[in-house]
N, C-alpha and C positions, 0 to 999 in steps of 0.2 A: 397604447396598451389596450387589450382588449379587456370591459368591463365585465361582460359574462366569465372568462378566464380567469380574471381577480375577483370575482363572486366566487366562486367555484373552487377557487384554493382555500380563502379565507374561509369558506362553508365548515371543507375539511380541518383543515387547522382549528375552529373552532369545536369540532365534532373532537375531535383526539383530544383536546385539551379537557373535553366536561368527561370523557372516557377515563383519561390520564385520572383527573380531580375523584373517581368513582374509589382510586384505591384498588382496584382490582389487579392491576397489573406490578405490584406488588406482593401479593400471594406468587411464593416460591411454584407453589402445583402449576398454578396458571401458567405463568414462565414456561415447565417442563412439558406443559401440553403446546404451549405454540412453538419452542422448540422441537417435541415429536412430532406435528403437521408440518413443520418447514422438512424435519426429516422425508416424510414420508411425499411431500411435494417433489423432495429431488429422484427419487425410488420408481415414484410412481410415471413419472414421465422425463425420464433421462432418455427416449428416445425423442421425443419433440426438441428438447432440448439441442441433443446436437445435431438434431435436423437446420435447428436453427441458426447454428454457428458455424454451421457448414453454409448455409445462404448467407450470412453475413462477412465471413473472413474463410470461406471454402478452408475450413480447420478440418483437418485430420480427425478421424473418430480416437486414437488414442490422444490426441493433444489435449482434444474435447474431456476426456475423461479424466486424464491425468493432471489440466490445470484449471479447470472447470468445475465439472464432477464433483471432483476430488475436494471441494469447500467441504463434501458432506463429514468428513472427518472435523471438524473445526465444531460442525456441530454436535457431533457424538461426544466431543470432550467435552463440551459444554453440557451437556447430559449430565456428562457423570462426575463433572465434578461443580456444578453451579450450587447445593448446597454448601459445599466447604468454599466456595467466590462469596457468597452470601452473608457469611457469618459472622456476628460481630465480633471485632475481638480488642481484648485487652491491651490497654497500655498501659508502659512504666511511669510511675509517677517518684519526685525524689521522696528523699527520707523525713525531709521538713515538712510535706504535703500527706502524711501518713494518713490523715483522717479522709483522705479523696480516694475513690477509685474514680480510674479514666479507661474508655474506652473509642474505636473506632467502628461505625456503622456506616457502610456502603447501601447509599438509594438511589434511586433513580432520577435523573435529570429533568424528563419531560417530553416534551414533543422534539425529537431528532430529524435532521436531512439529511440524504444519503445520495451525494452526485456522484452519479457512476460513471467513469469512462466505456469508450467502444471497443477497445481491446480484448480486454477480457470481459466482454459485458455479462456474464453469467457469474462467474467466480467474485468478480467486485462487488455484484449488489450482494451476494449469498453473506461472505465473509463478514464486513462490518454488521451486515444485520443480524446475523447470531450475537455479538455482541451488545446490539440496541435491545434485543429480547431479551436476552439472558440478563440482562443490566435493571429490565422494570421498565422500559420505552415505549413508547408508541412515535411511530415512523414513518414518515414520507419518503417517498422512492422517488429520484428523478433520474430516469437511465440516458443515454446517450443515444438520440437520436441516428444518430451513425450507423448502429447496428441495430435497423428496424425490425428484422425478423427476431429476433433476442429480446427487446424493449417489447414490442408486443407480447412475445407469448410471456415475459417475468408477468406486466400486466395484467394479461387473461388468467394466471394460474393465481397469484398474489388473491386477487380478487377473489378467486371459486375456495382458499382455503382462510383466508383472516378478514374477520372484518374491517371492513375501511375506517371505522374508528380506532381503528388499530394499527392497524398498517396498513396504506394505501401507496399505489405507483401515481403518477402524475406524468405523463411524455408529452413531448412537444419538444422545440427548438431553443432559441436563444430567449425570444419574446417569454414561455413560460420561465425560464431557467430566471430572467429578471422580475419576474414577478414572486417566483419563489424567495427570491433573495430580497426581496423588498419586505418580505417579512418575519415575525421575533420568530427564531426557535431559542432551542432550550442548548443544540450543540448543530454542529452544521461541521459531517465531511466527506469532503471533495478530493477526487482522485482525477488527475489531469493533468494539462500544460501551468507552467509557474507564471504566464500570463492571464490565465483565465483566474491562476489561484489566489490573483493578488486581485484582482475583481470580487472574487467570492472575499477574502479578510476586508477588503475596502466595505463592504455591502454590511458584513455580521456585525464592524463594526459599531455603524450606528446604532444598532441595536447591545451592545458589548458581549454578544453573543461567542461562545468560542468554540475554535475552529481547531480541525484537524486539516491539513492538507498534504496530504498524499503527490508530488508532483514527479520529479524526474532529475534530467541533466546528463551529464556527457559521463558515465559511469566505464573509468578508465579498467586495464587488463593487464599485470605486468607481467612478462613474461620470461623468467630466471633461465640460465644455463644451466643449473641445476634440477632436471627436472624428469620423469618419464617422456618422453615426447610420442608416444602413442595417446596415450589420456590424456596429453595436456590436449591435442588436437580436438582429439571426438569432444571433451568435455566444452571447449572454446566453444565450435562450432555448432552442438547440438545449444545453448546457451543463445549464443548468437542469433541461430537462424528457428530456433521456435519460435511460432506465429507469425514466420516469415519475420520476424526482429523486431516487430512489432510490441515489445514489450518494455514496460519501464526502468528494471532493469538488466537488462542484456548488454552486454560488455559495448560500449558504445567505439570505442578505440584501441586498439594493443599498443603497448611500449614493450618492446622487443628487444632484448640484449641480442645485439649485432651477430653473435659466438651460435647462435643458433636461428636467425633467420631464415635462412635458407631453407636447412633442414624442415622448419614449420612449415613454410608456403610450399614443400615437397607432401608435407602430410596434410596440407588440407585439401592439396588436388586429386590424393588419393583419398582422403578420407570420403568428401564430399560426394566423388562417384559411389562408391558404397552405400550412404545416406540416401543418396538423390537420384540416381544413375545417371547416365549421358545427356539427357533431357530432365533436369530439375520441371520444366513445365509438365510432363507427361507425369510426374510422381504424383503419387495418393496420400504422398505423406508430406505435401509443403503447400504452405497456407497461401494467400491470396492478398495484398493490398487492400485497406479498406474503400476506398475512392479514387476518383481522378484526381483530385487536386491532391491528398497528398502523394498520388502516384508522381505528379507533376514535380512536386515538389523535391520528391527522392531522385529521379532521374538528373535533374538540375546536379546531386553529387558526384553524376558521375564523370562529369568534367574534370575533376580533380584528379590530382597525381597521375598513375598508373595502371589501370586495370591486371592485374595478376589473374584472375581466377574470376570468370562470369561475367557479367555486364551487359547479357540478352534480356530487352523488354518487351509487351508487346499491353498494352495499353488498350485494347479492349478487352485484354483475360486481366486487368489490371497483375501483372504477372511482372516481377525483377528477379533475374535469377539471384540465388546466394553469392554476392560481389564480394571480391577481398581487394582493396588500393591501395599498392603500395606508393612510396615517395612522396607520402603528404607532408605539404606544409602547413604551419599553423595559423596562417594568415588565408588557408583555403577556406571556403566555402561552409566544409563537412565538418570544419576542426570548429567551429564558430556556434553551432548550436545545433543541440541533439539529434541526430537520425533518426530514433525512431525507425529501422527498417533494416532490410535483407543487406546490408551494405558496412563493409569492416575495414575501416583503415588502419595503417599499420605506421608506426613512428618507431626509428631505431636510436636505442642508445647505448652509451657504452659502458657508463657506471651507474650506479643505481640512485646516485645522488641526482641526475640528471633525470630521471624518471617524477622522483620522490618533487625535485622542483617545479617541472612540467605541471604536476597535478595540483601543489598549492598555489600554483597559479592561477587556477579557472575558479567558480566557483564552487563550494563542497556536493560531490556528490550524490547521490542516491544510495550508491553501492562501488566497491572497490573490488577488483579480484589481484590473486595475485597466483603464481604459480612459479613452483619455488620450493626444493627442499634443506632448504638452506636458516636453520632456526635463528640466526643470527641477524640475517636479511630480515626474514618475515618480523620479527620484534622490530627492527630498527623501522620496517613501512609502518605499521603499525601504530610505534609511539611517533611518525613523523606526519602522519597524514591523519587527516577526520573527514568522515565521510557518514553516512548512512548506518550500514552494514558494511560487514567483510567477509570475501569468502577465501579461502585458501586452499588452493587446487581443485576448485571445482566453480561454477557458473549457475547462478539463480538458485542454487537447491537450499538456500539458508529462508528462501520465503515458505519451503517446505516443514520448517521446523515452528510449533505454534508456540513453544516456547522463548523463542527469540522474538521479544516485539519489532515491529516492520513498520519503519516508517524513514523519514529524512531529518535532514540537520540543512541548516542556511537555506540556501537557493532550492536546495532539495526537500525541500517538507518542516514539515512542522506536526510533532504528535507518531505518535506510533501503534499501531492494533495487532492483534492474534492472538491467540489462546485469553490464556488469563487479563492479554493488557486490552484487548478487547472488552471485555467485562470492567475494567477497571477507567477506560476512556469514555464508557457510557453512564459513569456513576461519579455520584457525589461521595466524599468519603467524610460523614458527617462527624466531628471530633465531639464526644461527651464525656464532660465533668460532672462528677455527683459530689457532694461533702454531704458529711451525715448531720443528724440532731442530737447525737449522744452526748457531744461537748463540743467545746468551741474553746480555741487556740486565741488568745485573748491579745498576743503581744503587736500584729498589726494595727488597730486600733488606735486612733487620738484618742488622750495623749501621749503624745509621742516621747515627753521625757523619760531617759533611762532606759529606751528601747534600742535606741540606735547601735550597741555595738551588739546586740545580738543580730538585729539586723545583716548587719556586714561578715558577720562569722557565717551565717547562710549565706550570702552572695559569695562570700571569700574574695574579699577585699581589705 
């Protein structure tokens, strides 16, 4: 490990900790001024921006805007309603405790990490750090070297608008990412693969440091006879094939009632041309592979079953067209651990018991869809399966809502953020007891004889 780079974190961490220790970043104003600069950082150079994301993952300027960008709402809520996130409030206390008021006050944790994936590397650092500011934080940023033109300019702008005692970025590779993790924070979270996330718990541990992890997994699609099959299509596919599929939760498999297969793989070959036209490579609206190797790696699926629909590469545009394979088996390749990419197998069944089995078979995932107007169906998936989130008849758009916290269960994460649980993951929620001097309630007190059955008439026993 290099000593100057473990100088040089521990510098920082030291700096945010005596800044943290100042009390400053407890004052509500302060908070709503470093959230209006975060505002006016995204405002003021949202062209750099997906200048950048266009060099890193060649993203479409509406992808850019629509799942990037678009963070800046997370912070406008946080605007306007972080006084009432803030506030202490009242708790019930019983009838025997009459002389107590109790109440709950939300503070601040301390010095926070924030390990961003290359995906979405704009939109992940934005989001959880409106909730480290709006919470009373001060922040370390370690982006994803992956997507170096993105990691840079967070970098260069972070820098020109908050001070580093405050919030600082930190980049570099695996070497710094181990050096961060060698050291306390206050909360540590990680958005990524579930083996790198079990590195970061293994690491926070020693320190008993807690963790949010953000990870993934094979985020199943089920696909009912019961259904529009114009919407079910666009909505699968646009789902799917954003960021080139590159996203964490993007339907990673369909289970497809047999009664209408067909039909579907009829409407993605049309849909698809629509979206993408005759050469998905020549379109302006489909994204890019982030590297070789995991280019390498995605091609490797397309060995599997059948190709239906695409399966054109070309490996120096790091370019997979939007793939649909049917006749997978689940002993294939693609069935065994998450895609991550432009690439949609398809598994048929016949009853929906055989879906519903299929899926508590793997481990829980990320996210669930289902598509299905069949109210009886969607309750029975529901109460039969656990997963992340759910969506019903629609693809990704439940991360759109900041009111639903966003995060995984099992294999799939740990912790959830947005809107309010954002604010609420970056704080302490401190329980306080007061009893007054007026009088004193005498019967707890040794000696104990002749108390004991009032005693048990408050317990009720």
């Amino acid at each position: 490990m290099s000593t100057t780079l473990s100088t040089k974190i521990t510098d920082i961490i030291d700096s945010q900790r005596e800044f943290f220790n100042s009390g400053k970043t407890k004052d509500l104003d302060f908070r709503l001024s470093q959230l209006h600069k975060l505002k006016q950082l995204i405002i003021n150079h949202k062209t750099e921006i997906i200048a950048a994301l266009k060099a890193d993952l060649h993203k479409p300027e509406f992808e850019s805007y629509a799942s990037e960008i678009g963070a800046i709402k997370e912070v406008n809520e946080a605007i306007k309603n972080l006084i009432k996130w803030a506030k202490t409030k009242k708790a019930p206390v019983p009838l025997e405790f009459f002389s107590y008021s109790a109440k709950i006050s939300p503070e601040p944790l301390g010095v926070v990490l924030i390990i961003s994936p290359w995906n979405y590397p704009f939109q992940l650092i934005i989001s959880p750090l409106v909730g480290a500011i709006a919470a009373g934080n001060c922040t370390i940023i370690k982006p994803s070297e992956f997507a170096p033109h993105t990691a840079n300019l967070v970098t260069e702008l972070i820098s020109k608008y908050f001070d580093p005692a405050y919030i600082s970025v930190i980049t570099g590779g695996v070497e710094t990412s181990q050096e961060l993790l060698a050291e306390k924070f206050d909360h540590i979270l990680f958005t990524g693969g579930t083996a790198i996330g079990k590195i970061v718990m293994a690491a926070a541990a020693k320190h008993l440091t807690p963790v949010t992890l953000e990870l993934g997994g094979k985020s199943p699609c089920i696909v009912d006879k019961e259904i529009n099959l114009d919407h079910t299509v666009k909505r699968i596919l646009w789902g799917k094939f954003l960021n080139a599929g590159q996203t964490c939760i993007a339907p990673d498999y369909l289970l497809v009632n047999e009664k209408v297969k067909s039909d579907l793989i009829s409407g993605f070959k049309k849909c698809l041309l629509e979206f993408y036209g005759e050469n998905p490579v020549n379109s302006p609206d489909y994204a890019r592979i982030i590297h070789q190797k995991h280019f390498d790696r995605l091609t490797k699926f397309l060995q599997d079953g059948e190709i239906v629909i695409g399966g054109e590469t070309n490996r120096e545009q790091l370019y997979i067209a939007p793939t649909i394979i049917d006749n997978v088996a689940l002993t294939d390749a693609i069935m065994e651990e998450e895609i991550f990419g432009p690439i949609l197998p398809i598994i048929t069944y016949t009853d929906i018991s055989q879906a519903i089995t299929l899926i508590n078979s793997q481990p829980k995932p990320l996210a669930l869809y289902l598509f299905s107007d069949n109210k009886n169906l969607q309750n029975l998936v529901l109460q039969s399966t656990s997963s992340g989130s759910v969506c019903i008849n629609d693809t990704v758009m439940q991360v759109a809502i900041s009111s639903l916290p966003f995060g995984g269960v099992g294999d799939s994460g740990i912790g959830a953020y947005h809107g309010k649980a954002s604010f609420d993951l970056f704080s302490h929620h401190k329980s306080i007891l007061q009893n007054t001097f007026r009088f004193d309630v005498s019967w707890r007190y040794a000696p104990y004889q002749g108390k004991l059955s009032l005693l048990r008439k408050i317990i009720g026993i």
